[in-house]
The first five atom37 places (N, CA, C, CB, O) and aatype in JSON, in Angstrom:
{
  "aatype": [20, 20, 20, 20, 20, 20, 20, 20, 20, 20, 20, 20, 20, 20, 20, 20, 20, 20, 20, 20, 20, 20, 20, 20, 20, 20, 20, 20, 20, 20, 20, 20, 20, 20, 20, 20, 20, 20, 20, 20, 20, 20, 20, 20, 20, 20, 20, 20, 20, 20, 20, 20, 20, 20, 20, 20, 20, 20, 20, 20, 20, 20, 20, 20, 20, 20, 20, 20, 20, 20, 20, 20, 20, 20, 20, 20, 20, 20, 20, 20, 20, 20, 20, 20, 20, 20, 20, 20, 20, 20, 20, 20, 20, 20, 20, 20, 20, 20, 20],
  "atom_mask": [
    [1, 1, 1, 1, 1],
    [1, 1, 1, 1, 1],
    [1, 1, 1, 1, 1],
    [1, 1, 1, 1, 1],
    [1, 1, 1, 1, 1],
    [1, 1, 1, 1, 1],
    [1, 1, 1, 1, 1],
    [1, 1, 1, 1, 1],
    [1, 1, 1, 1, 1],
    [1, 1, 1, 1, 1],
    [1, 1, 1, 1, 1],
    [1, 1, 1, 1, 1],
    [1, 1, 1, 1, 1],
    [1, 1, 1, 1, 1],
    [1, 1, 1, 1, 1],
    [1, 1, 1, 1, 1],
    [1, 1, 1, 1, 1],
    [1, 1, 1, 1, 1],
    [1, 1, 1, 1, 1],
    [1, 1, 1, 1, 1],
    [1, 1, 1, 1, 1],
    [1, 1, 1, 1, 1],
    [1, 1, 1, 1, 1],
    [1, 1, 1, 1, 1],
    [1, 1, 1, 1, 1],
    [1, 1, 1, 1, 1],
    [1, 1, 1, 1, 1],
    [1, 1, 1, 1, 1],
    [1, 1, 1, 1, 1],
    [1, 1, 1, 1, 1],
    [1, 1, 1, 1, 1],
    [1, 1, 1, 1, 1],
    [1, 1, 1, 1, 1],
    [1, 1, 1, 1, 1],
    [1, 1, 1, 1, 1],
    [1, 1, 1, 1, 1],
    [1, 1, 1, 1, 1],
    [1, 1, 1, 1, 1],
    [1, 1, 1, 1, 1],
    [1, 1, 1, 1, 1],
    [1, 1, 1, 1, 1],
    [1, 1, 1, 1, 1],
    [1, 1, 1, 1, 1],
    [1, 1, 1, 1, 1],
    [1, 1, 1, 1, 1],
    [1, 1, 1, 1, 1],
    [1, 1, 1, 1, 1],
    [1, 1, 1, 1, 1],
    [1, 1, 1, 1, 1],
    [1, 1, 1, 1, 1],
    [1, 1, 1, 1, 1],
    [1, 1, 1, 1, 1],
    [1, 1, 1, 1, 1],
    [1, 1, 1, 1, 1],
    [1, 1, 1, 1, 1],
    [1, 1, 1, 1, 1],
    [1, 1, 1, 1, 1],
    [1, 1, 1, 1, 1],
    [1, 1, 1, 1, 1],
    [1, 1, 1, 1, 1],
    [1, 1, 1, 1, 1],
    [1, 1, 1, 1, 1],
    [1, 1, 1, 1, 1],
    [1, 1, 1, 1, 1],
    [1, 1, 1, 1, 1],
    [1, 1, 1, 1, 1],
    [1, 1, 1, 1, 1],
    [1, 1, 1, 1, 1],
    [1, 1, 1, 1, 1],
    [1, 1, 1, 1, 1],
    [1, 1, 1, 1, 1],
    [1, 1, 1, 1, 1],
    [1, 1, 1, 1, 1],
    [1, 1, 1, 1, 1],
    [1, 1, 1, 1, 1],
    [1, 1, 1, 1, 1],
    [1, 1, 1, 1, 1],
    [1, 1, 1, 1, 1],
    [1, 1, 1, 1, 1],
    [1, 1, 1, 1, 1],
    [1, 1, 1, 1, 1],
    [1, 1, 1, 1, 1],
    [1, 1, 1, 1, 1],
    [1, 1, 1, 1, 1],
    [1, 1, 1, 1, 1],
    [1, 1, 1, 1, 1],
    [1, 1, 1, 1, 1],
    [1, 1, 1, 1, 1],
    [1, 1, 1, 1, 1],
    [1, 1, 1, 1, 1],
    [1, 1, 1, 1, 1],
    [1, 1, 1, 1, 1],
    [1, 1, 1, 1, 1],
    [1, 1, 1, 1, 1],
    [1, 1, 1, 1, 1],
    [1, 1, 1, 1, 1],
    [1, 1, 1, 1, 1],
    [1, 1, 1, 1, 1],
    [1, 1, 1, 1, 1]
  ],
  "atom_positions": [
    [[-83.9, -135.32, -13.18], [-84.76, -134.18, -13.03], [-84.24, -133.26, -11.93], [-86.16, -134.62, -12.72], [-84.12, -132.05, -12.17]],
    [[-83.96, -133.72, -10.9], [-83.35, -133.14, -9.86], [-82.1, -132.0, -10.0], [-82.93, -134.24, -9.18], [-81.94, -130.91, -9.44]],
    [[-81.12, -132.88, -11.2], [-80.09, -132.21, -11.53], [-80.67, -130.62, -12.53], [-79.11, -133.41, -12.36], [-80.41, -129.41, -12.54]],
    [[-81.39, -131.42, -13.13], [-81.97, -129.9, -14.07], [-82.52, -128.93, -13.37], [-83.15, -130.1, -15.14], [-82.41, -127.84, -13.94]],
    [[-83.03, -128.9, -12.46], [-83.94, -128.79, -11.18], [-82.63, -127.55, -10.71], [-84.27, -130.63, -9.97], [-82.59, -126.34, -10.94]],
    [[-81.58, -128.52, -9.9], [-80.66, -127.68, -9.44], [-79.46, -126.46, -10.39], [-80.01, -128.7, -8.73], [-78.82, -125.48, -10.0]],
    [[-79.57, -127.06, -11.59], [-78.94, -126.29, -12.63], [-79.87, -124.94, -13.04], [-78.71, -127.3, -13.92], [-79.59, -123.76, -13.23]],
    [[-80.97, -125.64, -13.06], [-81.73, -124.08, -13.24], [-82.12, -122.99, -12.0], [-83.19, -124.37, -13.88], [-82.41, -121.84, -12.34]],
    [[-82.12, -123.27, -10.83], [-81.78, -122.4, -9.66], [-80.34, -122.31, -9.34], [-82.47, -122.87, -8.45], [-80.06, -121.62, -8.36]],
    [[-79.37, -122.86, -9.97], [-77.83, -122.01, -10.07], [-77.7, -121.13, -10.93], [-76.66, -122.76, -10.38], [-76.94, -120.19, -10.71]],
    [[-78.38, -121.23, -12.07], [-78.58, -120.19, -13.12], [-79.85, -119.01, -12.85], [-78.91, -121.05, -14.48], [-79.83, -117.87, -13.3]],
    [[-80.45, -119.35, -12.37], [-81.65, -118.43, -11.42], [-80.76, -116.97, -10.36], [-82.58, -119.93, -9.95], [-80.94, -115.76, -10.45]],
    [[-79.79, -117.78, -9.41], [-79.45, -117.08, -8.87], [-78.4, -116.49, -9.51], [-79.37, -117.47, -7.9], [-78.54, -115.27, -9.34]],
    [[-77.05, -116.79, -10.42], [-76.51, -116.34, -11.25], [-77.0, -115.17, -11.93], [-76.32, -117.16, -11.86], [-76.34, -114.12, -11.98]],
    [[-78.6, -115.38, -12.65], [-78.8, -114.23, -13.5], [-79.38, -113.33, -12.12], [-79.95, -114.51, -15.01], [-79.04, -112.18, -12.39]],
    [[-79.93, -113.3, -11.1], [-80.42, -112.54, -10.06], [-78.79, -111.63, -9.82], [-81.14, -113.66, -8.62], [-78.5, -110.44, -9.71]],
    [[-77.99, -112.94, -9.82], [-76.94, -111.69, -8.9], [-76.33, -110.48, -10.05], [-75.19, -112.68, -8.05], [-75.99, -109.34, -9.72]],
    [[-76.29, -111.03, -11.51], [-75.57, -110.3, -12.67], [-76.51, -108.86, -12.78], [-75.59, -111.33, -14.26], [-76.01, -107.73, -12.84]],
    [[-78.47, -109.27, -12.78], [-78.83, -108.1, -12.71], [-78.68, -107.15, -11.46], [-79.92, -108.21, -13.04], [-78.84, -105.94, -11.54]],
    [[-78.33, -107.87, -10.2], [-78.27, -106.61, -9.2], [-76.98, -105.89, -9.51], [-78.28, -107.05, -7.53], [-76.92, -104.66, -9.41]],
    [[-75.82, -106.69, -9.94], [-74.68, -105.67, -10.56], [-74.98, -104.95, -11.7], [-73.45, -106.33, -10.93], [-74.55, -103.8, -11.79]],
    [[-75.85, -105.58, -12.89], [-76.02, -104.17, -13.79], [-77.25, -103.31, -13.21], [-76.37, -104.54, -15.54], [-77.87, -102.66, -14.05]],
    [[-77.58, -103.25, -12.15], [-78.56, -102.17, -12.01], [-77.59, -101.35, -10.95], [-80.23, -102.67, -11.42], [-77.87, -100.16, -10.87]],
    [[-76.38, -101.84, -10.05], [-75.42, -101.06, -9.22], [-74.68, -100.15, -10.74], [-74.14, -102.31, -8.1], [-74.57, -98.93, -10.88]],
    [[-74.32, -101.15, -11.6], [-73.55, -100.24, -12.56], [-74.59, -99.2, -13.25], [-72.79, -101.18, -13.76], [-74.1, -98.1, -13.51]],
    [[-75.56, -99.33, -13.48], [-76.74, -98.15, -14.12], [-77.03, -97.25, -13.16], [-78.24, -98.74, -14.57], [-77.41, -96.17, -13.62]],
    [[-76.98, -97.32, -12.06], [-76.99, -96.68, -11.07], [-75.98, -95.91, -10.46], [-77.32, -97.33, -10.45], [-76.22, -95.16, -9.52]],
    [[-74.43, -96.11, -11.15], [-73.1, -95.61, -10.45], [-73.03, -94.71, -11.78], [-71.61, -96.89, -10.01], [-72.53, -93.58, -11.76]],
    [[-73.83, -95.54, -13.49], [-73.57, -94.13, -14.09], [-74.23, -93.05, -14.49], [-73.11, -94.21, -14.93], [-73.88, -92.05, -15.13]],
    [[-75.82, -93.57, -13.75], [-76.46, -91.98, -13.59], [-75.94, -90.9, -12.22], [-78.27, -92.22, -13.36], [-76.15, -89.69, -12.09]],
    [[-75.31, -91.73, -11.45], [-74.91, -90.44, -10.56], [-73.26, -89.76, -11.42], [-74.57, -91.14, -8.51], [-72.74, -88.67, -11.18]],
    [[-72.97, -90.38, -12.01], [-71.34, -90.16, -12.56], [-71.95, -89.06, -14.05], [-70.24, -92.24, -13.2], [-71.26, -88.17, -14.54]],
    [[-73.35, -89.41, -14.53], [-73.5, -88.81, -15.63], [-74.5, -86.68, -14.91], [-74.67, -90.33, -16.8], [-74.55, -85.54, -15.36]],
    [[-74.96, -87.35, -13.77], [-75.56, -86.1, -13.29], [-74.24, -85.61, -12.59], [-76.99, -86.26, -12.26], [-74.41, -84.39, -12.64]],
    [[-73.1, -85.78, -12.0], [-72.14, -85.37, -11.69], [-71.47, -84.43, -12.56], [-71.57, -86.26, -11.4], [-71.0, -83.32, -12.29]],
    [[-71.52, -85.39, -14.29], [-70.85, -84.7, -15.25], [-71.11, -83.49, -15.95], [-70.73, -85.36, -16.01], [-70.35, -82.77, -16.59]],
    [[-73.1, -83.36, -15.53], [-73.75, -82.25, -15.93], [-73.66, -81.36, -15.08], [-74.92, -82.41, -16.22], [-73.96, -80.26, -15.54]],
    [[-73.25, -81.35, -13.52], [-73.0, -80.11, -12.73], [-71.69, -79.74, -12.63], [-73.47, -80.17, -11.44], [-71.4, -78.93, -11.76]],
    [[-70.79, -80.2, -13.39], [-69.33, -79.82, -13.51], [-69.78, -78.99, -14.71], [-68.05, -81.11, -13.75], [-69.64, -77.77, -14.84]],
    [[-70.37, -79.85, -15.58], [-70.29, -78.65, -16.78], [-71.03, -77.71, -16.72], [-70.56, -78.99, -18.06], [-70.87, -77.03, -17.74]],
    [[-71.9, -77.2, -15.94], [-72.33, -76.02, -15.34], [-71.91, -75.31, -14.91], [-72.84, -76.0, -14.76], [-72.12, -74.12, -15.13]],
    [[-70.89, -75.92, -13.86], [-70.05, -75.03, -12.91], [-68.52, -74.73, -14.0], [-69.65, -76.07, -11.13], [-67.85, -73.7, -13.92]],
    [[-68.33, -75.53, -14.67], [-67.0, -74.74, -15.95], [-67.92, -73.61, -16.5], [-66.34, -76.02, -17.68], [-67.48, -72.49, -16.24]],
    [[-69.08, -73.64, -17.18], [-69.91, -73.14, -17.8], [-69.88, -71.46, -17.11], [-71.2, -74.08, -17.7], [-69.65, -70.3, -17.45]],
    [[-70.25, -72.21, -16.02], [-70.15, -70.43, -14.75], [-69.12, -69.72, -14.73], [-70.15, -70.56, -13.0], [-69.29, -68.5, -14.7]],
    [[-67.38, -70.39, -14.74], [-66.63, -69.95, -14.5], [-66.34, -69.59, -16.11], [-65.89, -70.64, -13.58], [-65.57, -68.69, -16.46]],
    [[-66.77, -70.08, -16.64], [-65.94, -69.16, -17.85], [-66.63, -68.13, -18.26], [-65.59, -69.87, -19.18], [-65.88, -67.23, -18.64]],
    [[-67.87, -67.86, -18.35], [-68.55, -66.48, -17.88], [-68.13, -65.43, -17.11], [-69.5, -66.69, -17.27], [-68.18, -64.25, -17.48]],
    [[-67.6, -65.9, -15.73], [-66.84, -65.49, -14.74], [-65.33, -64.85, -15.62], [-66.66, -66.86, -13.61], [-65.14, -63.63, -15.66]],
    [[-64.35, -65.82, -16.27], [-63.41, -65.05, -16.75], [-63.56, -64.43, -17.83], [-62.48, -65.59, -16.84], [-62.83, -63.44, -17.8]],
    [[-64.21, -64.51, -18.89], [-64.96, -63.34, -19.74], [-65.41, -62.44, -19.08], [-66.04, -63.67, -20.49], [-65.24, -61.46, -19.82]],
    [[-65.98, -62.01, -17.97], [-66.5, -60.64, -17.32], [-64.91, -60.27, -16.85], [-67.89, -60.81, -15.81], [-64.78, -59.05, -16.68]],
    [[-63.9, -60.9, -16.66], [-62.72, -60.39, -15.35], [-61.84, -59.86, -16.67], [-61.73, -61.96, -13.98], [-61.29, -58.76, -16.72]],
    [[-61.82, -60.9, -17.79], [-60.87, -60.62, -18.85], [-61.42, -59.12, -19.03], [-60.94, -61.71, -20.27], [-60.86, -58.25, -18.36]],
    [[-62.56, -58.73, -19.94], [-63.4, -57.18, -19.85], [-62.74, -56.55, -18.98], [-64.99, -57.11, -19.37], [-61.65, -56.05, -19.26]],
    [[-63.42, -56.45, -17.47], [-63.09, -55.24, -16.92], [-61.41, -55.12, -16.78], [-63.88, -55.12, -15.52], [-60.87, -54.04, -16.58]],
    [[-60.57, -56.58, -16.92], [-59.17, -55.82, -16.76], [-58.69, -55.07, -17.87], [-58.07, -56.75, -16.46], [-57.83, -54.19, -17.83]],
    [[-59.6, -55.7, -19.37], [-59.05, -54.61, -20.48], [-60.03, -53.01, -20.17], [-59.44, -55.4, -22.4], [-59.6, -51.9, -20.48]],
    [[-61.14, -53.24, -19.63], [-61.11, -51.55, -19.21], [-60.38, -50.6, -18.33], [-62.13, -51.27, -18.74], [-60.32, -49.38, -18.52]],
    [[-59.81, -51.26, -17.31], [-59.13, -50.93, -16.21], [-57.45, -50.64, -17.22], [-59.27, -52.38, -14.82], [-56.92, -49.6, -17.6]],
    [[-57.25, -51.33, -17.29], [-55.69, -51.37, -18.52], [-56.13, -49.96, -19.47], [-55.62, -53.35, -19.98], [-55.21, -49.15, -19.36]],
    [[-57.08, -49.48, -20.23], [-57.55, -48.3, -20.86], [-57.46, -47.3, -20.19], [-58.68, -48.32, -21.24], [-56.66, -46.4, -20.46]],
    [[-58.53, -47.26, -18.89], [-58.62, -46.27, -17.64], [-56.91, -46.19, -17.69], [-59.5, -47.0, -15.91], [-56.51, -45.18, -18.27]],
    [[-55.93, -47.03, -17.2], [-54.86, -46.74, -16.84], [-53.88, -45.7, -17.96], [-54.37, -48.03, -16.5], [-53.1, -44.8, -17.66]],
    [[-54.27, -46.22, -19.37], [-53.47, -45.83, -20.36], [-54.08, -44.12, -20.19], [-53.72, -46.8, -21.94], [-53.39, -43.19, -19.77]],
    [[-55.14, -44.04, -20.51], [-55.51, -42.72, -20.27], [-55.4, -41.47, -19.17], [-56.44, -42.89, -20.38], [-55.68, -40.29, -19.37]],
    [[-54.82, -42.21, -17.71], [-54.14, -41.44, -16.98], [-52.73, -41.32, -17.36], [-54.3, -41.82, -15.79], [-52.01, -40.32, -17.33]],
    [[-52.49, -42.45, -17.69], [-51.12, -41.91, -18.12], [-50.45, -40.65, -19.44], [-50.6, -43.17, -18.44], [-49.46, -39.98, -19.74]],
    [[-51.7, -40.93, -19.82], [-51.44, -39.77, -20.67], [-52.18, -38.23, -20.54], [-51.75, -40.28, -21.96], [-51.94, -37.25, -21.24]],
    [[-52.89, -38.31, -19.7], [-52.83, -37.12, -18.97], [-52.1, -37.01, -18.0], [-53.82, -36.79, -18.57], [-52.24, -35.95, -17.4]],
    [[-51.09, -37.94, -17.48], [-49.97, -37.17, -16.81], [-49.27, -37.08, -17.51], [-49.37, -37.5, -15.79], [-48.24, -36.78, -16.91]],
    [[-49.01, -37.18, -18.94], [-47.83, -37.25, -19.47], [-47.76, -35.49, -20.58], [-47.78, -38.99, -20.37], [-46.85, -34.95, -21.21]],
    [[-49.6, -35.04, -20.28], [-49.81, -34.21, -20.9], [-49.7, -32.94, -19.31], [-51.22, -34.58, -21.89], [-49.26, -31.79, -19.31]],
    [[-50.08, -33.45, -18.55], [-49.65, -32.64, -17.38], [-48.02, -32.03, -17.33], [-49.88, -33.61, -16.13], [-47.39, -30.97, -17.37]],
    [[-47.88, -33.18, -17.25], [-46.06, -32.65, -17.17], [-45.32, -31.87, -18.06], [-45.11, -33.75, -17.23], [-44.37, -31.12, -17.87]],
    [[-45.99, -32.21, -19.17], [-45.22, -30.97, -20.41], [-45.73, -30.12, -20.01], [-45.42, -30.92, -22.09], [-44.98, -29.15, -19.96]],
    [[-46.96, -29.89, -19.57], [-47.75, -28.63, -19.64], [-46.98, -28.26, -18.05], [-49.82, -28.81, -19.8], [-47.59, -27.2, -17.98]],
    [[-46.33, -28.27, -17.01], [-45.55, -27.99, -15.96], [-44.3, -27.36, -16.49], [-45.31, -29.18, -15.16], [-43.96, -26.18, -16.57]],
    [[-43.52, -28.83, -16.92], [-42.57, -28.7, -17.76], [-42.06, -26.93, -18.41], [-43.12, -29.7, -18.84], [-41.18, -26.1, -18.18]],
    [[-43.27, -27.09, -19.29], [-43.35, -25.61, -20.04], [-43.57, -24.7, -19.36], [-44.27, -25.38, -20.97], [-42.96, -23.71, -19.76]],
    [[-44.31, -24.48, -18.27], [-44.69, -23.64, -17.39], [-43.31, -22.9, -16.99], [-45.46, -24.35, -16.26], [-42.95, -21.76, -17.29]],
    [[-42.64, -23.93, -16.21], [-41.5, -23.83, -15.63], [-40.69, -23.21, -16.66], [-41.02, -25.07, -15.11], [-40.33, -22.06, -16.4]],
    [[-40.43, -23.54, -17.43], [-39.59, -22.86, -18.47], [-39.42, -21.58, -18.73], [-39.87, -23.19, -19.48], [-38.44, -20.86, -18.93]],
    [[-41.01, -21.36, -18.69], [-41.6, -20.14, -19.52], [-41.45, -18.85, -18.3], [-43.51, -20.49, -20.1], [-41.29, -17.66, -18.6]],
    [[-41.53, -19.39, -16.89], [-41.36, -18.77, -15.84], [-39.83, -18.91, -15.56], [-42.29, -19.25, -14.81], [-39.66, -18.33, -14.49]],
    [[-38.87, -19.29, -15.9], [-37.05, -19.52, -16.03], [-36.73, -18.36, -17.26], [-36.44, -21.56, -16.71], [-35.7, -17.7, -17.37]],
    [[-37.74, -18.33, -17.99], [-37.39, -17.63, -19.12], [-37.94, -15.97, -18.8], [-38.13, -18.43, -20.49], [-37.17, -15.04, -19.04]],
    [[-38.76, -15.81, -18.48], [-39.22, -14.39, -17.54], [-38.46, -14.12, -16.62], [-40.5, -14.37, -16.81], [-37.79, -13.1, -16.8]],
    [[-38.31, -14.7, -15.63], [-37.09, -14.1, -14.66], [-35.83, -13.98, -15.34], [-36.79, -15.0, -13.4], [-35.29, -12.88, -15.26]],
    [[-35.19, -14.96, -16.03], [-34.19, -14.54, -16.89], [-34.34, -13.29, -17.39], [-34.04, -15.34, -17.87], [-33.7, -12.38, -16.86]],
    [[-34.89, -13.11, -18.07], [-35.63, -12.01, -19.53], [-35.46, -10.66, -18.29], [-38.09, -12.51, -20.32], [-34.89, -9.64, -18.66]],
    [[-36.04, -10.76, -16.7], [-36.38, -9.32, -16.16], [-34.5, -9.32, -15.64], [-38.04, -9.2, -14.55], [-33.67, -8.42, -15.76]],
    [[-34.35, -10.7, -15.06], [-32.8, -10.09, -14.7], [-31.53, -9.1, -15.8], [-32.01, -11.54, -14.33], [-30.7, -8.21, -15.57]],
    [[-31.95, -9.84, -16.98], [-31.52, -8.91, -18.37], [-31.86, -7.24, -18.22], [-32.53, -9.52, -19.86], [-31.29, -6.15, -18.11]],
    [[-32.94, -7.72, -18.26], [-33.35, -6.03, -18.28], [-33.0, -5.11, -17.65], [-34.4, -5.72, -18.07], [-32.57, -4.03, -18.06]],
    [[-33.28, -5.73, -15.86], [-32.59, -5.23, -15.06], [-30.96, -4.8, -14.6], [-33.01, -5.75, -14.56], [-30.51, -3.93, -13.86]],
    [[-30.42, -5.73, -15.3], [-29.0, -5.59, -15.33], [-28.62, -4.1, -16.28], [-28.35, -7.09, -16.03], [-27.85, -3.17, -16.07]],
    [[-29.49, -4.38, -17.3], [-29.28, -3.19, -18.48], [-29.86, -1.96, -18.15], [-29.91, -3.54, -19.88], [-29.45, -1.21, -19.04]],
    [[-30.67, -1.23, -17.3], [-31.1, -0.07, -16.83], [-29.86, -0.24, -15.76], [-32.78, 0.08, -16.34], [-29.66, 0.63, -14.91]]
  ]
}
Protein backbone atom coordinates (compact mmCIF):
# COMPACT_ATOMS: atom_id res chain seq x y z
CA UNK A 1 0.00 0.00 0.00
CA UNK A 2 2.69 2.26 0.87
CA UNK A 3 4.34 1.70 -2.48
CA UNK A 4 1.04 2.68 -4.34
CA UNK A 5 0.77 5.38 -1.88
CA UNK A 6 4.23 6.69 -3.02
CA UNK A 7 3.73 6.01 -6.81
CA UNK A 8 0.72 8.02 -6.82
CA UNK A 9 2.32 11.25 -5.20
CA UNK A 10 5.30 10.77 -7.80
CA UNK A 11 2.75 10.89 -10.37
CA UNK A 12 0.82 13.72 -8.45
CA UNK A 13 3.79 15.81 -8.57
CA UNK A 14 4.83 14.79 -12.15
CA UNK A 15 1.38 15.81 -13.49
CA UNK A 16 1.60 19.22 -11.13
CA UNK A 17 4.96 19.99 -12.64
CA UNK A 18 3.85 19.07 -16.63
CA UNK A 19 0.77 21.42 -16.00
CA UNK A 20 2.86 24.37 -14.66
CA UNK A 21 4.95 23.93 -17.99
CA UNK A 22 1.87 23.79 -20.21
CA UNK A 23 0.38 26.78 -18.63
CA UNK A 24 4.29 28.63 -18.98
CA UNK A 25 3.91 27.36 -22.66
CA UNK A 26 0.09 28.85 -23.05
CA UNK A 27 1.27 31.67 -21.58
CA UNK A 28 4.66 32.29 -23.78
CA UNK A 29 2.07 31.79 -26.75
CA UNK A 30 -0.41 34.32 -25.92
CA UNK A 31 2.24 36.91 -25.47
CA UNK A 32 4.08 35.59 -28.89
CA UNK A 33 0.42 35.53 -30.48
CA UNK A 34 -0.48 39.33 -29.14
CA UNK A 35 3.09 40.23 -30.26
CA UNK A 36 2.14 38.81 -33.71
CA UNK A 37 -1.03 41.00 -33.83
CA UNK A 38 0.94 44.31 -33.14
CA UNK A 39 3.52 43.59 -35.78
CA UNK A 40 0.78 43.10 -38.07
CA UNK A 41 -0.57 46.37 -37.30
CA UNK A 42 2.46 48.08 -37.38
CA UNK A 43 3.31 46.33 -41.23
CA UNK A 44 -0.36 47.21 -41.71
CA UNK A 45 0.62 51.09 -40.87
CA UNK A 46 3.60 51.07 -42.84
CA UNK A 47 2.25 49.96 -45.88
CA UNK A 48 -0.38 52.62 -45.83
CA UNK A 49 2.55 54.78 -45.11
CA UNK A 50 4.25 53.61 -48.54
CA UNK A 51 1.09 53.80 -50.59
CA UNK A 52 0.65 57.55 -49.46
CA UNK A 53 4.79 58.17 -50.29
CA UNK A 54 4.49 55.93 -53.54
CA UNK A 55 1.29 58.74 -54.58
CA UNK A 56 2.80 61.82 -53.73
CA UNK A 57 6.23 60.80 -55.44
CA UNK A 58 4.14 59.94 -58.63
CA UNK A 59 2.60 63.50 -58.19
CA UNK A 60 5.75 65.23 -57.53
CA UNK A 61 7.43 63.16 -60.73
CA UNK A 62 4.14 64.88 -62.85
CA UNK A 63 4.63 68.39 -61.10
CA UNK A 64 8.25 67.82 -62.35
CA UNK A 65 7.37 66.61 -65.94
CA UNK A 66 5.22 69.61 -66.34
CA UNK A 67 7.89 72.13 -65.48
CA UNK A 68 9.87 70.70 -67.64
CA UNK A 69 7.88 71.29 -70.27
CA UNK A 70 7.20 74.61 -69.69
CA UNK A 71 10.73 75.21 -69.74
CA UNK A 72 11.10 73.48 -72.66
CA UNK A 73 8.19 75.65 -74.08
CA UNK A 74 9.95 78.72 -72.56
CA UNK A 75 13.03 78.27 -74.34
CA UNK A 76 11.71 77.93 -77.83
CA UNK A 77 9.64 80.71 -77.12
CA UNK A 78 13.33 82.76 -76.13
CA UNK A 79 14.96 80.79 -78.60
CA UNK A 80 12.58 82.40 -81.27
CA UNK A 81 12.56 85.61 -79.73
CA UNK A 82 16.17 85.84 -80.16
CA UNK A 83 16.08 84.94 -83.60
CA UNK A 84 13.40 87.03 -84.59
CA UNK A 85 15.34 90.02 -82.90
CA UNK A 86 18.94 88.61 -84.98
CA UNK A 87 16.68 88.72 -87.83
CA UNK A 88 15.48 92.55 -87.40
CA UNK A 89 18.73 93.92 -86.74
CA UNK A 90 20.02 91.98 -89.59
CA UNK A 91 16.99 93.02 -91.86
CA UNK A 92 17.73 97.12 -90.52
CA UNK A 93 21.60 96.65 -91.07
CA UNK A 94 20.51 95.60 -94.84
CA UNK A 95 18.56 98.38 -95.23
CA UNK A 96 20.78 100.56 -93.86
CA UNK A 97 23.67 99.57 -95.79
CA UNK A 98 21.36 100.06 -98.98
CA UNK A 99 20.22 103.83 -98.44
Amino acid sequence: MDEVRDKWHESSGESRAMAARLELQERRLQETEQQNRELAEMVGKKDEDVQRLQGRVEELLRDVAAANSQQELSKSGYKRQVEQTKDRAASKVTVTCVL
